[in-house]
C-alpha positions in Angstrom: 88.2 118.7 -0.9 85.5 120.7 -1.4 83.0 122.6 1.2 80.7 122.3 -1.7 78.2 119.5 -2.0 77.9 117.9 -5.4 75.0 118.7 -7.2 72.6 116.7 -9.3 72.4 117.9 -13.4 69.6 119.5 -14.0 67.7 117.7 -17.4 69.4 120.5 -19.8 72.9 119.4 -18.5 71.8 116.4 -19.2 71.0 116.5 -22.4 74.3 118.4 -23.2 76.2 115.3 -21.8 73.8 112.5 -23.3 73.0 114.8 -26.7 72.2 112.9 -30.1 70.0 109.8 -31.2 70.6 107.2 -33.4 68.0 107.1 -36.3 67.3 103.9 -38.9 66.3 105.9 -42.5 63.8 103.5 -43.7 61.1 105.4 -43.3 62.8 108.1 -44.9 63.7 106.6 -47.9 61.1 104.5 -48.1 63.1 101.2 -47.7 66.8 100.4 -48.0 69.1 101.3 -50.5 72.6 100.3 -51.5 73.8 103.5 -52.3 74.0 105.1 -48.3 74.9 103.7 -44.8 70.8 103.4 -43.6 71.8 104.0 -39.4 72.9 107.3 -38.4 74.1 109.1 -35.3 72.5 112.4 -35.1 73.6 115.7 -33.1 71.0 117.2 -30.7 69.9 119.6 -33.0 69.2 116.2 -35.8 72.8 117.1 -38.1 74.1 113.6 -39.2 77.3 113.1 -37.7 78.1 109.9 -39.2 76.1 107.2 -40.8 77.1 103.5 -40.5 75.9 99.9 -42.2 75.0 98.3 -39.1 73.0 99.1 -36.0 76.1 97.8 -34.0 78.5 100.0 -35.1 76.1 103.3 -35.0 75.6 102.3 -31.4 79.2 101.8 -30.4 80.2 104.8 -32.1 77.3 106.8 -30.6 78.2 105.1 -26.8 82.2 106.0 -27.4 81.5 109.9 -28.3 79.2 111.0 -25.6 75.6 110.1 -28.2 72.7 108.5 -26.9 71.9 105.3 -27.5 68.2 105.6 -28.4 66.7 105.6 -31.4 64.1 108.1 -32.8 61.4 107.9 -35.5 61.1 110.3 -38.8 58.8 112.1 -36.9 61.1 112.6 -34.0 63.5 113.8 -36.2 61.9 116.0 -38.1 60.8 117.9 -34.8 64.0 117.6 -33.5 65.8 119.7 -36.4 62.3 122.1 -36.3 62.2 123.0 -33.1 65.8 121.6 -31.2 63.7 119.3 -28.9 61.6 116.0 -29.0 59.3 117.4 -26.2 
């Protein structure tokens, strides 16, 4: 064992671990269509990673590989891939 004491993660560690959002592209596309998977699981810098048909399965996938759970709007997004941050 360690003399060391264990150490909180400081809120960039954090978002390394916790990284990625899940986003629902009807506002981008202005509705639904048939021809794409509308729920993806973005990176932390807003790359797709995968795109899925249902919320459920974006979420599981995104709770299985280390993604966050939440979702984000266009807006969100579009700041995310900008500037590499929602803040």
């Amino acid at each position: 064992m360690s003399d060391n004491p264990l150490k909180p993660l400081d809120d960039g560690q954090v978002e390394d671990v916790a990284g990625g959002y899940l986003f629902d592209t009807y506002e981008l596309n202005g509705g639904y269509t048939t021809l794409q998977k509308p729920f993806e699981v973005v990176d932390d810098k807003g790359n797709v990673v995968r795109r899925f048909w249902s919320t459920d399965d974006a979420r599981q996938f995104a709770k299985e590989n280390g993604y966050s759970t939440d979702w984000i709007s266009l807006e969100q997004l579009q700041k995310l891939r900008e500037t590499g941050s929602l803040s």
